[in-house]
VOGU-3710 file (C-alpha; in Angstrom, 3 decimals, decimal comma):
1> xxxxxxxxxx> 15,087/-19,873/15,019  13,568/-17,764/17,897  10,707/-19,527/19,759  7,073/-19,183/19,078  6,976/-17,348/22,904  9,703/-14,895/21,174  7,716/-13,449/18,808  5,356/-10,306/19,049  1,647/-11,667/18,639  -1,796/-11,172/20,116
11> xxxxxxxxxx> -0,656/-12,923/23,350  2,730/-10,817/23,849  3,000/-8,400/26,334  2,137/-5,097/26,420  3,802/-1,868/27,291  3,090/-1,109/31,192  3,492/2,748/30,492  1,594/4,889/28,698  3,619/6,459/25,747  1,274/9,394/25,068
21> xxxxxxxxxx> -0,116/12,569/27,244  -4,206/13,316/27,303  -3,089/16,275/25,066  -0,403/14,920/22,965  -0,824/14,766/19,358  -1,964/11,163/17,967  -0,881/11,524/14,687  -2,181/8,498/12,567  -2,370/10,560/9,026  0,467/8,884/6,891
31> xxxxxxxxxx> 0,536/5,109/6,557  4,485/4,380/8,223  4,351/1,214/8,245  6,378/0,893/11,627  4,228/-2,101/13,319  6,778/-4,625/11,704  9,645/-3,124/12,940  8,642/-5,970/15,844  8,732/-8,708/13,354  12,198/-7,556/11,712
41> xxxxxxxxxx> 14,325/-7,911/14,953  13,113/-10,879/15,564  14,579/-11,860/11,780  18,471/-10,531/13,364  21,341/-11,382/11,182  19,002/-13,556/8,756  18,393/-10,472/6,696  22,021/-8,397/7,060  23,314/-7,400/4,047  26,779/-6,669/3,507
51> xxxxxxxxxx> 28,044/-4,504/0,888  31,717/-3,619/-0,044  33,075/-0,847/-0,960  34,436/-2,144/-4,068  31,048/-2,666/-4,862  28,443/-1,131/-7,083  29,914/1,811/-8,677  28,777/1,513/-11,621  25,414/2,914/-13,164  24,700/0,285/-15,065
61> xxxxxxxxxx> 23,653/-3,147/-13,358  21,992/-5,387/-16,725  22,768/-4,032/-20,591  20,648/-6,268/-21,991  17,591/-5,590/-19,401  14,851/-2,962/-20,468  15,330/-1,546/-17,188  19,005/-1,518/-17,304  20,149/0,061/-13,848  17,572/-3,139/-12,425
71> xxxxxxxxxx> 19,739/-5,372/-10,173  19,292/-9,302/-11,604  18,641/-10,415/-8,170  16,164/-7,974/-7,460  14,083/-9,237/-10,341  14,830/-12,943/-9,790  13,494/-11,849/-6,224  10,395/-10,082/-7,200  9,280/-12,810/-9,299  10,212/-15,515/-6,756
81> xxxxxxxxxx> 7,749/-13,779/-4,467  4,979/-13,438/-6,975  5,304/-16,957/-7,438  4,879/-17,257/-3,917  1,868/-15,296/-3,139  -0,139/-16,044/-6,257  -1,114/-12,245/-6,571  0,248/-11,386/-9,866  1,588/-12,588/-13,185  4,811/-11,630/-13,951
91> xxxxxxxxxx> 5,257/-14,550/-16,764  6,631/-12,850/-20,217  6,467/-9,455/-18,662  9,303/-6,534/-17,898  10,063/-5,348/-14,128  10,392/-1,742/-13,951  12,472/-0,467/-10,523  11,827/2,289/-9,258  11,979/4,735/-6,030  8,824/3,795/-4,772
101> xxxxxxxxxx> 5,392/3,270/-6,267  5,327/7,136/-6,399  8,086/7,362/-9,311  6,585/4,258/-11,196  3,162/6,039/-11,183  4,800/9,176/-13,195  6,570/7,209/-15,018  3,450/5,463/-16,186  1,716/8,733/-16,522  4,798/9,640/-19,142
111> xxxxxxxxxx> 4,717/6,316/-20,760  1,006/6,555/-21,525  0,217/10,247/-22,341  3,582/10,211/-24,589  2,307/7,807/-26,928  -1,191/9,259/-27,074  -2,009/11,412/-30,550  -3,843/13,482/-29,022  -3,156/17,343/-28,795  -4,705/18,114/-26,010
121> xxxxxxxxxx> -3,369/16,383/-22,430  -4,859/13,081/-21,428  -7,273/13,254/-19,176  -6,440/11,305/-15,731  -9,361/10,037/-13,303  -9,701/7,389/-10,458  -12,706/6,304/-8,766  -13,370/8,161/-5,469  -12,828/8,175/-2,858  -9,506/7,824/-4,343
131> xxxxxxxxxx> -5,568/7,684/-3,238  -5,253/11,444/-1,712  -1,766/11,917/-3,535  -2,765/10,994/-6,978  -4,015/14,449/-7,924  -1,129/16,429/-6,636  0,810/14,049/-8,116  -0,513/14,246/-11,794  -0,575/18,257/-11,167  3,274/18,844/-9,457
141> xxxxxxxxxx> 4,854/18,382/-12,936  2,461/20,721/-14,725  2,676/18,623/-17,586  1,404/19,220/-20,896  0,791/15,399/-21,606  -1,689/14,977/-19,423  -3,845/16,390/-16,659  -6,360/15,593/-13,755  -10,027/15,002/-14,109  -11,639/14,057/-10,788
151> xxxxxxxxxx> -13,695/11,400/-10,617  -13,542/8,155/-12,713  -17,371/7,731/-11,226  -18,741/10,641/-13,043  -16,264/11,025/-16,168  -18,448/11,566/-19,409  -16,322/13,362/-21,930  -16,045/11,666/-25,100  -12,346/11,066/-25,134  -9,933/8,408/-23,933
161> xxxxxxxxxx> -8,080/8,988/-20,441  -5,687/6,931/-18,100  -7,637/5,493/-15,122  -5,854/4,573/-12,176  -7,922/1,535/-10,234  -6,401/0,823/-6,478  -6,832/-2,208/-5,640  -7,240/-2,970/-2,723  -8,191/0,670/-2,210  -6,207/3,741/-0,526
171> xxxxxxxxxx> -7,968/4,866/1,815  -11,319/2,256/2,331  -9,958/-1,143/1,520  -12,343/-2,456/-1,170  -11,468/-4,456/-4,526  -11,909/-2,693/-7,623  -12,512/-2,699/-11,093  -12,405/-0,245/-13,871  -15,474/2,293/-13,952  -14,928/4,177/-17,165
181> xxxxxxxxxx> -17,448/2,910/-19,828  -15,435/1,575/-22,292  -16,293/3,095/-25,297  -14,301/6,102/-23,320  -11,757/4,141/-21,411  -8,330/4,591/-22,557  -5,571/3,106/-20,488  -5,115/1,555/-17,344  -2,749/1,460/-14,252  -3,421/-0,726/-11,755
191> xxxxxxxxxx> -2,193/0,594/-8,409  -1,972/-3,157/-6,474  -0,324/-1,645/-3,250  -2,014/-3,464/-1,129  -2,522/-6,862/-2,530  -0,918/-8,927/-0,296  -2,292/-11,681/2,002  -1,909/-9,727/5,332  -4,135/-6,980/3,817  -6,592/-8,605/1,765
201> xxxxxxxxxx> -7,089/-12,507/0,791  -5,550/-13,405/-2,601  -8,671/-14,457/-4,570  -7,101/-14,375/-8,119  -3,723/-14,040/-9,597  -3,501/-9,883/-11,328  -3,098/-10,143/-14,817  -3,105/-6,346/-16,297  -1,060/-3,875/-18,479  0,570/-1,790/-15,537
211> xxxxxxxxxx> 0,592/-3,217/-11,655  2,313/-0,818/-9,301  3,865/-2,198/-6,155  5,805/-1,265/-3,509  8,168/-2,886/-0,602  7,082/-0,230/1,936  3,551/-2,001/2,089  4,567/-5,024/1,233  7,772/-6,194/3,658  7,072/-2,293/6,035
221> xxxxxxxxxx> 10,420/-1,099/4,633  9,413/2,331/3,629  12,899/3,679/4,026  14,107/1,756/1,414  12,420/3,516/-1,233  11,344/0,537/-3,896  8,726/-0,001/-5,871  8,175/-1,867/-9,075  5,855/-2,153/-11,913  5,230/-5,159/-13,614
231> xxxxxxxxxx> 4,438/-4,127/-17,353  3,121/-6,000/-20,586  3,985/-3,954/-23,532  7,841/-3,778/-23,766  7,748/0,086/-25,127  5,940/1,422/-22,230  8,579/-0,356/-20,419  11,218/1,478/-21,891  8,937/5,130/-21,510  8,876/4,243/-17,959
241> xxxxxxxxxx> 12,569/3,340/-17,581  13,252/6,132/-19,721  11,690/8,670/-16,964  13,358/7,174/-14,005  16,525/7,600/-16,041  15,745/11,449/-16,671  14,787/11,814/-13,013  17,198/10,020/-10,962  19,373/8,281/-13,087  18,351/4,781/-12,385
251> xxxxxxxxxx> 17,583/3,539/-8,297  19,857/3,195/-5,365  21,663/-0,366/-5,573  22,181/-0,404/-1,918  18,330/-0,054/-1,215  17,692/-2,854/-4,411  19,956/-5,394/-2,515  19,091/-5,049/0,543  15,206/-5,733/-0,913  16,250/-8,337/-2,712
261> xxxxxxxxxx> 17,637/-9,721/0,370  14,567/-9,588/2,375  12,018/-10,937/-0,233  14,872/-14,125/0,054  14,316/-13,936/3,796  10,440/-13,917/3,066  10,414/-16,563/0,752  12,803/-19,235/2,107  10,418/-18,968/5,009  7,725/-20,625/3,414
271> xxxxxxxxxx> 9,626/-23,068/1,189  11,360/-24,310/4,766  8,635/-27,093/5,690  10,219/-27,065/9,358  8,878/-22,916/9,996  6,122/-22,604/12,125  3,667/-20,283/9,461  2,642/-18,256/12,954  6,243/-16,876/12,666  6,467/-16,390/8,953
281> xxxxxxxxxx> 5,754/-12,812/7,427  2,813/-12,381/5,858  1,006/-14,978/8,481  1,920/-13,210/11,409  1,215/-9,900/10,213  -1,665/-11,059/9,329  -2,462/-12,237/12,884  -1,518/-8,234/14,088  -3,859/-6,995/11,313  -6,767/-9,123/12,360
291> xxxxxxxxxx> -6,073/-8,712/16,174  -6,245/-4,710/15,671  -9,414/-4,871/13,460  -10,856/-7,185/15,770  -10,373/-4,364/18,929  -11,210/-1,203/16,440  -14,962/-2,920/15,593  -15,464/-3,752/19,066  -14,913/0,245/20,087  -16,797/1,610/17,173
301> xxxxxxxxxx> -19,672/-1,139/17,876  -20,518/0,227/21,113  -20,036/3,908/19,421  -22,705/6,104/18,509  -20,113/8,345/17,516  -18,335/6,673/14,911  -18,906/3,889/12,096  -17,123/1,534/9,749  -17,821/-0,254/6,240  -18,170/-4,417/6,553
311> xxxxxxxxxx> -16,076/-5,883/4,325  -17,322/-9,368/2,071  -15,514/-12,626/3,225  -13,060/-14,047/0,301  -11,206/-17,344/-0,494  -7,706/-16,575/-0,218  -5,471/-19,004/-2,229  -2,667/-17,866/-0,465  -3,925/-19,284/3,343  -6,130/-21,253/2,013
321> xxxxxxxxxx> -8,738/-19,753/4,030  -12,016/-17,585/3,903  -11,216/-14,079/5,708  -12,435/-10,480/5,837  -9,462/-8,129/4,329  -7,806/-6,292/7,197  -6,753/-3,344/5,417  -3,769/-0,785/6,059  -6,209/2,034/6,856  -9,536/2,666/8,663
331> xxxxxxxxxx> -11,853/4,254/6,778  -13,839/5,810/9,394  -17,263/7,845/9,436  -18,613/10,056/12,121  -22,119/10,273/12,903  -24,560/12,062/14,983  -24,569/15,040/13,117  -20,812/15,516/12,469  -20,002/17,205/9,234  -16,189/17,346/9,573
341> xxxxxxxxxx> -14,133/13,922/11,025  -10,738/15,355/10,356  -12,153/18,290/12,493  -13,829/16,679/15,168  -10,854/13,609/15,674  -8,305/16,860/15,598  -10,327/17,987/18,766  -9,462/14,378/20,634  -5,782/15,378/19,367  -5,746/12,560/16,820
351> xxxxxxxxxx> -4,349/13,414/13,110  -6,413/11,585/10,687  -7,016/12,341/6,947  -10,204/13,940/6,179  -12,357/12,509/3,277  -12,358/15,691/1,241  -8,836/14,748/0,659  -9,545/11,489/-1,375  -13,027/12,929/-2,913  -14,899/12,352/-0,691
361> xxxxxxxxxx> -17,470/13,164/1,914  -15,919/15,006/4,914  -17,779/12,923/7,482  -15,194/10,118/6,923  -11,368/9,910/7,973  -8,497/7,557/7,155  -6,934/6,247/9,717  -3,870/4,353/9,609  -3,692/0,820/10,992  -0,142/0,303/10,193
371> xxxxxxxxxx> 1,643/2,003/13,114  3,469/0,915/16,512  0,914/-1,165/19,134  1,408/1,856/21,677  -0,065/3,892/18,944  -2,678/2,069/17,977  -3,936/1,466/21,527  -3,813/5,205/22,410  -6,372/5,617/19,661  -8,733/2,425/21,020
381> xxxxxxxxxx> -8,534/4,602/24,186  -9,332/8,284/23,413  -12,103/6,744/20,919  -13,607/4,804/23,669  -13,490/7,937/26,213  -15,654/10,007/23,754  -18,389/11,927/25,957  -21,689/10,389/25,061  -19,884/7,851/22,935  -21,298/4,922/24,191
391> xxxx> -24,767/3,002/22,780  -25,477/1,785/26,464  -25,698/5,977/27,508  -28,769/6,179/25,465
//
């Protein structure tokens, strides 16, 4: 087991170059997940995975699973590590695979609108300021069986709809709840990304029809391309497995094992009483999350430039402690008369994704928290060098 000295953490060094040029592009608009690259190589041969080529040639993995092309120890996994955490029940419920959250969220989409009466496409809303994606995503397909409709905020037809509720949220962090009245609500999917200790604290176990999740924001492994959904009803299961089946004919096996693999890797590390918790996943990335946050708010305090939302303390049952969340993005607001923050960060050179985006008033920006250190420093920097930036200049 490497030493505590061995591992990446707010006391490890720090690069003595500069990675990026005054004019270079920044670009901290998608949420890669590369800052635990750091963490993996520390894990070395713990989480190799070795696959022969004898093995998995088949398309079928479990006959008598709803989700049939589902490797058994990638649900034994996923279920392991729920138990874990604490942040969702998968008790008496079916595990849906699928390449990435993305696919599970059209899948759901199918799974609801196909089983709706209606003749007219079900209406599809989420709270703003909302995941970016989800309305090109309900509008790519051009589907007849449903359709988008903005804002779950301001939604006042008088018919059902699916609303999606992010929680935590894409792109500002906070916990949320349903917002269609429900004399109008219709269905739910709960998009749960991002409920994971490093991100948030764990203040209740998720207990709802649809959770989405993904290993990208969960372990960093983006490249992988898994997600899951954790579903109640057994026939929107099969909808749902149904669509992946149309559309890709089941999920990589490669890409399930090797997640399997590293929820093991995950998990054994807390159920080992001789690991230090400082070196085990979701604590130390914790630790990175909170040491970043803890820098960004000390720039953007002395900013008159630039502001950020405070986020309520929670209990996390995970930790055991009471924390702020430390989410995967900064939602960040310009001030003193900016209009635009996509606009005015692109004229720093920094790539950020304007609020208009999610629904939202242009004066804020996502930014992602979630990349390399060198990154994320580069940004502390150019943020800090703003011309009439600083509170002490006035």
């Amino acid at each position: 087991m490497p030493s505590s000295n061995d591992f990446p953490s707010a006391n490890g060094p720090r690069p003595s170059t500069p990675t990026f040029f005054n004019n270079s592009f920044l670009n901290l608009e998608p949420g890669n997940p590369t800052m635990y690259e750091s963490y993996w190589k520390k894990m070395g041969d713990k989480c190799t995975v070795v696959i022969k080529g004898s093995e998995l040639l088949s398309y079928m993995t479990d006959e008598n699973n709803v989700c049939w092309f589902m490797l058994p120890e990638l649900n034994d996994a996923i279920e392991r590590l729920h138990r874990l955490v604490g942040n969702a029940v998968t008790d008496g419920k079916h595990v849906v695979v699928g390449t990435g959250s993305t696919q599970l969220f059209q899948a759901a989409l199918f799974a609801l609108s196909s089983s709706d009466d209606s003749p007219q496409p079900l209406n599809v809303v989420a709270a703003a300021p909302y995941y970016s994606e989800y309305r090109e995503e309900v509008e790519f397909l051009q589907s007849k069986l449903y359709k988008w409709a903005g804002d779950a905020h301001v939604y006042d037809k008088d018919e059902p709809c699916i609303e999606v509720v992010t929680s935590p949220n894409n792109p500002d962090g906070t916990l949320r709840e349903p917002v269609v009245k429900k004399a109008k609500q219709g269905k739910l999917i709960h998009d749960l990304a991002y409920y994971w200790p490093h991100y948030t604290p764990i203040t209740h176990m998720a207990d709802h029809d649809i959770m989405l999740f993904t290993f990208s924001k969960c372990t960093g492994h983006a490249g992988s391309r898994i997600g899951w959904a954790i579903v109640k009803d057994k026939e929107v299961a099969r909808k749902m497995t149904r669509f992946i089946q149309m559309s890709s004919i089941g999920v990589s096996r490669e890409s399930q094992r090797r997640a399997a693999k590293l929820m093991e890797v995950v998990c054994e590390s807390y159920e080992n009483v001789k690991h230090i918790k400082s070196e085990n996943f979701f604590h130390h990335s914790k630790d990175m999350l909170t040491e970043k946050w803890v820098k960004l708010r000390e720039v953007v305090e002395q900013s008159v430039v630039f502001s950020l939302q405070k986020y309520p303390e929670g209990y996390c049952h995970f930790t055991g402690e009471i924390s702020e969340p430390r989410p995967a993005f900064a939602w960040l607001k310009c001030n003193n008369g900016i209009d635009d923050c996509e606009s005015y960060l692109r004229g720093l050179s920094i790539i950020a994704r304007g609020g208009k985006r999610f629904g939202a008033d242009p004066k804020y920006c996502r930014v992602s928290m979630v990349g390399k250190e060198d990154q994320f420093n580069e940004l502390l920097r150019r943020l800090s060098n703003v011309t009439g930036n600083s509170k002490n200049e006035h």
